[in-house]
C-alpha positions, -999 to 999 in steps of 0.1 A, spaced: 0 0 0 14 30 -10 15 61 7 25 100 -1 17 135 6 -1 159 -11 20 187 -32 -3 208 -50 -43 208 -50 -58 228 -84 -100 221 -73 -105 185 -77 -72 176 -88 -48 172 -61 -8 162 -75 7 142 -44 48 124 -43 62 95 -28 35 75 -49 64 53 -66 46 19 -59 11 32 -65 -6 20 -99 -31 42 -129 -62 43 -116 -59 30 -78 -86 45 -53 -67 68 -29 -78 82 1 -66 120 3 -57 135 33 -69 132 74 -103 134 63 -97 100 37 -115 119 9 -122 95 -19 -100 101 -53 -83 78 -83 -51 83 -101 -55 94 -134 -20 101 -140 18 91 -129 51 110 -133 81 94 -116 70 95 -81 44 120 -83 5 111 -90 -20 131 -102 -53 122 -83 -92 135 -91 -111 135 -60 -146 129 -61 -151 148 -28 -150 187 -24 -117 196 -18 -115 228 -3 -93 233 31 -64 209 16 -32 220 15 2 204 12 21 180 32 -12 160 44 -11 125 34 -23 106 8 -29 64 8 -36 40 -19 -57 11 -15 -42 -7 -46 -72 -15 -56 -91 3 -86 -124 23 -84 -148 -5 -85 -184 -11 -81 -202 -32 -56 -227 -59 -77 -250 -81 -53 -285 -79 -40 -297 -47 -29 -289 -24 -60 -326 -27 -72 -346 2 -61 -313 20 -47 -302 55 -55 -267 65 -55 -241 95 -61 -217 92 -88 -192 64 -70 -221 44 -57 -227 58 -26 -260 48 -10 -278 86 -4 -302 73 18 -277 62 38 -253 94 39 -284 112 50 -290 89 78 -254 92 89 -249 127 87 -284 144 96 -285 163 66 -298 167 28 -262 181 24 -231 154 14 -204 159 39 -172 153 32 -151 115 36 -184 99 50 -179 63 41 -210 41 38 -207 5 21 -222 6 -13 -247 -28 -2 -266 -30 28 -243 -50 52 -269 -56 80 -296 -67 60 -300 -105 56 -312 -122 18 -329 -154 11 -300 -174 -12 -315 -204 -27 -289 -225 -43 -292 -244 -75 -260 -259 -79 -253 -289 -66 -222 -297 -43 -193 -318 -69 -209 -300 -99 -184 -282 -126 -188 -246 -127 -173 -217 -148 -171 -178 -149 -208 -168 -153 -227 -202 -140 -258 -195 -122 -255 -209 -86 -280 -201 -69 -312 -169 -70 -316 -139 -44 -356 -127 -49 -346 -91 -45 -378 -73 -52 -409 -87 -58 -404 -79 -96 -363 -87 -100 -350 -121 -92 -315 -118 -84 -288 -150 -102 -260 -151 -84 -232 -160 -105 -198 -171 -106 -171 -147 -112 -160 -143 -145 -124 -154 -141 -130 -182 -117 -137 -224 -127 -138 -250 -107 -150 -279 -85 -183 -264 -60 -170 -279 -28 -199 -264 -5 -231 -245 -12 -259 -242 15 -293 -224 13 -301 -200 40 -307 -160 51 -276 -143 45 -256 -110 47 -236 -99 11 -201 -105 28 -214 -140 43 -201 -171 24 -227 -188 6 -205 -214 -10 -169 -228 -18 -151 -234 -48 -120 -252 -56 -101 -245 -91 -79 -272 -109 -51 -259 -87 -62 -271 -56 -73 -234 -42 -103 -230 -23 -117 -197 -33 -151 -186 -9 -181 -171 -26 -202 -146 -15 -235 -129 -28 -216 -96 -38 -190 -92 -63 -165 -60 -72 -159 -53 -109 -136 -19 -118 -158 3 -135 -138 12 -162 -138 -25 -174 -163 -38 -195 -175 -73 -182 -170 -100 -203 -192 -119 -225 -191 -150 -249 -199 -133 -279 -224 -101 -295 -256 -106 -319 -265 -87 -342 -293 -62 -332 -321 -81 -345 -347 -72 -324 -362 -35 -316 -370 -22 -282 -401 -13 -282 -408 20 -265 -444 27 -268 -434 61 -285 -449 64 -317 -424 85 -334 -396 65 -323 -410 29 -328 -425 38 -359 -400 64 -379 -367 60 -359 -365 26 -338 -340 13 -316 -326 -25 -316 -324 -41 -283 -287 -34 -274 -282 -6 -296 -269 30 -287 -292 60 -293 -286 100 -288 -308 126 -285 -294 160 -286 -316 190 -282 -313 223 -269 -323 235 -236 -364 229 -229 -369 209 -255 -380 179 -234 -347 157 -239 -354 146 -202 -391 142 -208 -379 115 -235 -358 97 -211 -384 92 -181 -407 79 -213 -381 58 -218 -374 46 -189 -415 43 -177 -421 22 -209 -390 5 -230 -393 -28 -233 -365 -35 -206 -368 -60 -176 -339 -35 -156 -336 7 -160 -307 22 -151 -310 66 -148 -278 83 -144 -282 114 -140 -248 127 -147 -246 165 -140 -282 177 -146 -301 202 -126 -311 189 -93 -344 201 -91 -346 176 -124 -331 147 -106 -354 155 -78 -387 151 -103 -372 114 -113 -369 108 -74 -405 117 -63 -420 104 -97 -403 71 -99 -416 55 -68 -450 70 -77 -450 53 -115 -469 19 -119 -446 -5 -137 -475 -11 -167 -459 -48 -169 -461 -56 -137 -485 -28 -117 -458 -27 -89 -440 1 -83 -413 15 -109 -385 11 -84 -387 -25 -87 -368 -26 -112 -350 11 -113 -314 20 -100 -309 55 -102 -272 74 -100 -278 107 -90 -250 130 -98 -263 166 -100 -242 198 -113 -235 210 -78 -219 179 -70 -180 176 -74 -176 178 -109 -145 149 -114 -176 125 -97 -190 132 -130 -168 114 -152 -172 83 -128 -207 81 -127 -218 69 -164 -188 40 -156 -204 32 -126 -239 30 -138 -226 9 -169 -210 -12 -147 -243 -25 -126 -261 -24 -163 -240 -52 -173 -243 -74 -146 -277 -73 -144 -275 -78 -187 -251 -110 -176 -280 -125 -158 -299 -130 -191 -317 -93 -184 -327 -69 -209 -311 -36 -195 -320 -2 -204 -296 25 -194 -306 62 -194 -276 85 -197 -291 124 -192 -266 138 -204 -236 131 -216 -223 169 -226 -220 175 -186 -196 143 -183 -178 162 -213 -174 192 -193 -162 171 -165 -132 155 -189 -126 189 -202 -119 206 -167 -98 177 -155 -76 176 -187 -75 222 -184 -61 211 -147 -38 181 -160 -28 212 -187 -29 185 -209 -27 199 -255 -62 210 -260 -86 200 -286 -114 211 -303 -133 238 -283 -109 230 -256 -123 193 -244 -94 166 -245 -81 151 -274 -95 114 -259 -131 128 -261 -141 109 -294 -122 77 -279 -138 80 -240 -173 84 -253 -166 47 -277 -153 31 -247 -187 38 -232 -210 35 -260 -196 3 -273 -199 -14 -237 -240 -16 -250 -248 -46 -271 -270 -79 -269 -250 -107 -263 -247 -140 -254 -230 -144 -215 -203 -164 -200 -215 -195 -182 -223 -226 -199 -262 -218 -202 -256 -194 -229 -281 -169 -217 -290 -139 -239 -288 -103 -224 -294 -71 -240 -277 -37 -227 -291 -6 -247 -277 29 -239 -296 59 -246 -273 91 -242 -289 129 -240 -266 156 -251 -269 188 -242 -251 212 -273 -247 246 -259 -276 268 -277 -287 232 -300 -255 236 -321 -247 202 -328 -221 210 -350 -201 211 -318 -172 185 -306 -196 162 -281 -224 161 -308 -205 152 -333 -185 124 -314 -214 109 -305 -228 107 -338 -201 87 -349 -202 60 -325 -242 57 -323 -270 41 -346 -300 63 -338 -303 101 -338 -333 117 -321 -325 151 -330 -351 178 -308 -361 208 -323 -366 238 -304 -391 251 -332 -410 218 -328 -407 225 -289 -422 266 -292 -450 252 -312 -459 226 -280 -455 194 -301 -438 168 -284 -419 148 -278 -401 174 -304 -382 152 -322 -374 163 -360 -386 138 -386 -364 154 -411 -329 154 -396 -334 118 -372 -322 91 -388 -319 52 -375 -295 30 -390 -316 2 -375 -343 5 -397 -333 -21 -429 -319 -48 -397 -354 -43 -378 -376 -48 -415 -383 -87 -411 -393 -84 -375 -414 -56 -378 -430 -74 -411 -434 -107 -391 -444 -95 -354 -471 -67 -359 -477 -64 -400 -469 -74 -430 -472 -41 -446 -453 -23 -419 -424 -17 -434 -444 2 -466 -465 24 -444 -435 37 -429 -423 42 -461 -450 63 -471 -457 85 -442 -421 94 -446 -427 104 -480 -453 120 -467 -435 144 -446 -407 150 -471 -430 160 -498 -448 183 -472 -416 203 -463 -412 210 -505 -449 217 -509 -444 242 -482 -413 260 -498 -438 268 -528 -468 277 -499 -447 306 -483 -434 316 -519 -467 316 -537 -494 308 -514 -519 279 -508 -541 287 -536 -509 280 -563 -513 242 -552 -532 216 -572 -556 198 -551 -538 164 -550 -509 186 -536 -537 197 -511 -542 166 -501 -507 158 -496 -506 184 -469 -534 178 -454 -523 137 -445 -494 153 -436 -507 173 -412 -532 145 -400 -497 124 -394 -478 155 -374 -506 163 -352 -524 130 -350 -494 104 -349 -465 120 -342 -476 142 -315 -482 124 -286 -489 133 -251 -465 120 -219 -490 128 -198 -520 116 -205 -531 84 -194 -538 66 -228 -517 84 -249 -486 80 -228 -485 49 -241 -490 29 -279 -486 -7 -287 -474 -18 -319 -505 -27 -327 -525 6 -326 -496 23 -340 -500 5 -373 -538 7 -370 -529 47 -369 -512 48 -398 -535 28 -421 -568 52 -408 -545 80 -420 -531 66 -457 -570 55 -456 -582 84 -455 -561 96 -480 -561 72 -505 -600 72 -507 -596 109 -511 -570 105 -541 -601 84 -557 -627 105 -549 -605 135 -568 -598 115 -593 -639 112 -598 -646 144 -595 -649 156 -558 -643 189 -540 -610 192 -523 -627 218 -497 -654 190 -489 -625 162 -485 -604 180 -462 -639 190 -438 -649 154 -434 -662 152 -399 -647 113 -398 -610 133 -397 -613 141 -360 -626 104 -356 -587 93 -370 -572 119 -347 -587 111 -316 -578 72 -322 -549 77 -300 -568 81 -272 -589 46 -276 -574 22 -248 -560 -13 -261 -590 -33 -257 -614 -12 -275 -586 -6 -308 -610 -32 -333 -639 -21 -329 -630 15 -330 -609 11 -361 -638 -10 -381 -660 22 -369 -637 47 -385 -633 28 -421 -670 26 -425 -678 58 -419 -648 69 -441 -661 50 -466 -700 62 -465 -686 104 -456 -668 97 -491 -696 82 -508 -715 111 -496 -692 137 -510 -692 125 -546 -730 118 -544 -734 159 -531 -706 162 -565 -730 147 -590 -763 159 -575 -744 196 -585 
């Protein structure tokens, strides 16, 4: 264990000597008060150490201590339903410990609950052969999350003992002895180093989408289960509204929130309205199956840059356990901010608009830890890890360095448009500049799962929408009246597809929500609708009487039929469609 004292401190980085025997990234303890900080950098004898703790009142000559061990996470039962700062500190617990809503400096609380006792029920046998990632034995941790315990990854062996029973994380629950004749003692919890990605047998292709309920996403711009999505936006564009949708309603049996340098009244919302939320799979509470990382901007800023590891780390266990993960990372630009400062205080050569050169790299590492893969262990269980990252481009330039880094590394790009935002439709995502490079993998389960056609009527409403924003080009040039009528009409189901589909309401009870199902069902009533009226134009009808049909506010208010209701409702709308049509030619040739 290595030990030094402190030589300089410039805000959270603090340079210490006599650190000869001390290792990159080792945990340190800085100073009398054993504030928490990692070496990010080694000279000789001197280290260069970001702590994660507020570091005014140091000053040189106190001493600094390694642990030679590096910053890891604790994985075991009791991270369900937990909320921690950025380096997985429990903030219940600092709260009980200290007396205040404040964090105080070098409190030290154990990550996992060490009092409380767990049911471990094994279901190994003693003499079986086991290997890095074998099920032993389950830990019912909430009533929604069963909890596998596993074998760690680098261990194989003989099971030598394994006994059922109520048991504390640092209790042994079983014994293992490895072709070397070394008993090694297993307990329910595990450390992993954060900046590690655990390891897996091998990836999948993205095959499969995550289904989100969000009609603009699922429909125009999906996701694949284990694929990486941005959205950048500018401030109050509801990039945050997204992400609680997300997290309330993707497809995903475990959510992990980090909320990596955002506002704290924001975190706050998540707090109070998480344990509120009904899981809709489940009707238990949301926290079931939640662990939130709250790491808010007045929080030491070099905690940042630990906390999207940390919470990255706890997604893949859980993804290692056959889950399908979902992790929530609002927002990215902040950890950015949080490289940029340390690398201004390492004076390390600037890049682009001063963030480090290692900013495209750092924000791969991370990204490319998502995937759906197949574990370790000799079950072969499937997991899925997606990561859904919000950026925050100062003034919604994303022309800037963390926008653009981000948009090489991921597959989906849910770009939010302020003018969308002003005009009060949301979620305000821009059907003209999103893109998903999922799309052509996610065609044959779409096509098979919810429709045949699916793939074609998302074909045409996005035609649809493109051929609006050109039509409109020649409206603000030359006005409405310069357009034929089939042009008309264009606009018109284009408009029926902004404000009926893709506008959709987070808050309200029905619409908060859309299955595959109804989505397709929504975008047939609309191309009905106007495909009859191409016909009925083509015989002779009045544009003016096509676009009043009374049967449009029928299709628009669609979205607000619950799920069990959708067939009748749909027939309903199709007939009258057809007989309001009839009608209007019929009123045509009585003229």
């Amino acid at each position: 264990m290595s030990k030094g004292v402190i030589k300089k401190v410039a805000g959270p980085l603090v340079i210490a000597e006599g650190m000869r025997d001390a290792n990159m990234f080792d945990v340190v303890r800085v100073s009398s008060r054993r504030l928490i900080g990692e070496i990010i950098e080694i000279h000789g004898d001197q280290a260069s150490i970001q702590v994660y703790e507020e570091t005014s009142g140091l000053g040189p000559g106190e001493p600094v201590e390694s642990t030679g061990v590096p910053m890891s996470v604790e994985l075991g039962p009791g991270l369900i339903g937990s909320i921690y700062d950025g380096i997985q500190r429990p903030l219940d617990k600092i709260m009980e410990k200290t007396g205040g809503n404040l964090l105080t400096r070098g409190v030290e609380v154990p990550s996992l609950d060490r009092e409380k006792k767990w049911a471990f029920a094994p279901q190994a046998a003693v003499g079986a052969q086991v290997t890095g990632g074998d099920i032993i034995g389950t830990v019912q941790e909430t009533e929604v999350v069963v909890q596998k315990i596993m074998v760690p990854p680098n261990l194989k062996g003989t099971l030598t003992k394994i006994s059922a029973g109520e048991y504390t994380v640092e209790e042994q629950i079983a014994e293992i002895t490895d072709e070397n004749g070394q008993v090694h003692s297993l307990t329910l919890m595990q450390r992993w180093p954060v900046r590690r990605g655990r390891p897996y047998k091998n990836k999948l292709s993205p095959a499969m989408p995550l289904v989100t309920g969000q009609r603009v996403i699922d429909t125009l711009f999906p996701i694949a289960k284990g694929g990486v999505a941005a959205v950048p936006g500018p401030f109050g564009s509801g990039k945050t509204v997204v992400q609680h949708q997300l997290a309330k309603w993707a497809d995903a049996d475990i959510v992990v929130y980090i909320g990596c340098g955002e506002r704290g009244n924001e975190m706050t919302d998540v707090l109070n309205e998480f344990p509120e939320l009904k899981d809709p799979k489940t009707g238990k509470s949301l926290m079931e199956r939640t662990v939130l990382i709250a790491n808010t901007s007045d929080m030491p800023v070099a905690a940042r840059e630990a906390s999207i590891y940390t919470g990255i780390s706890i997604a893949e266990y859980f993804r290692d356990m056959g889950y399908s993960v979902a992790l929530m990372a609002d927002s990215t630009s902040r950890w950015a901010e949080a490289l940029r400062e340390m690398s201004g205080r390492l004076e390390e050569m600037p890049g682009e608009e001063g963030y480090p050169a290692y900013l495209g790299s750092r924000l791969a590492q991370f990204y490319e830890r998502a995937g759906r893969v197949i574990s370790l262990g000799t079950e072969g269980r499937e997991g899925a890890l997606s990561v859904i990252g919000a950026v925050s481009p100062p003034g919604g330039d994303i022309s800037e360095p963390v926008s653009q880094a981000t948009l090489r590394i991921v597959k989906v790009f849910w770009g939010l448009d302020a003018d969308l935002a002003y005009k009060r439709h949301f979620p305000a995502i821009n059907w003209l500049t999103s893109y998903s490079l999922y799309v052509d993998t996610l065609e044959p389960w779409f096509n098979e799962h919810v429709d045949p056609q699916w793939t074609a009527l998302r074909a045409r409403l996005m035609r649809l929408l493109q051929e609006e924003s050109e039509l409109n080009e020649i409206v603000q040039l030359v006005g409405m009246d310069a357009l034929s009528a089939p042009d008309r009409l264009k606009l018109e189901a284009a408009r029926s597809i902004r404000e009926d589909f893709l506008h959709q309401n987070a808050f309200h009870e029905t619409d908060t929500y859309t299955s595959l199902n109804k989505q397709q069902m929504m975008m047939k009533l609309i191309l009905a609708y106007f495909d009859q009226s191409v016909e009925a134009l083509d015989k002779g009808a009045d544009i003016e009487g096509l676009v009043a049909l009374p049967v449009r506010e029928a299709i628009g208010r669609f979205k607000y039929t619950e799920e069990d209701k959708l067939e009748g409702a749909y027939s309903e709308i199709i007939d009258t469609l057809k007989k309001e049509i009839a009608e209007e030619l019929s009123r045509k040739e009585d003229l």
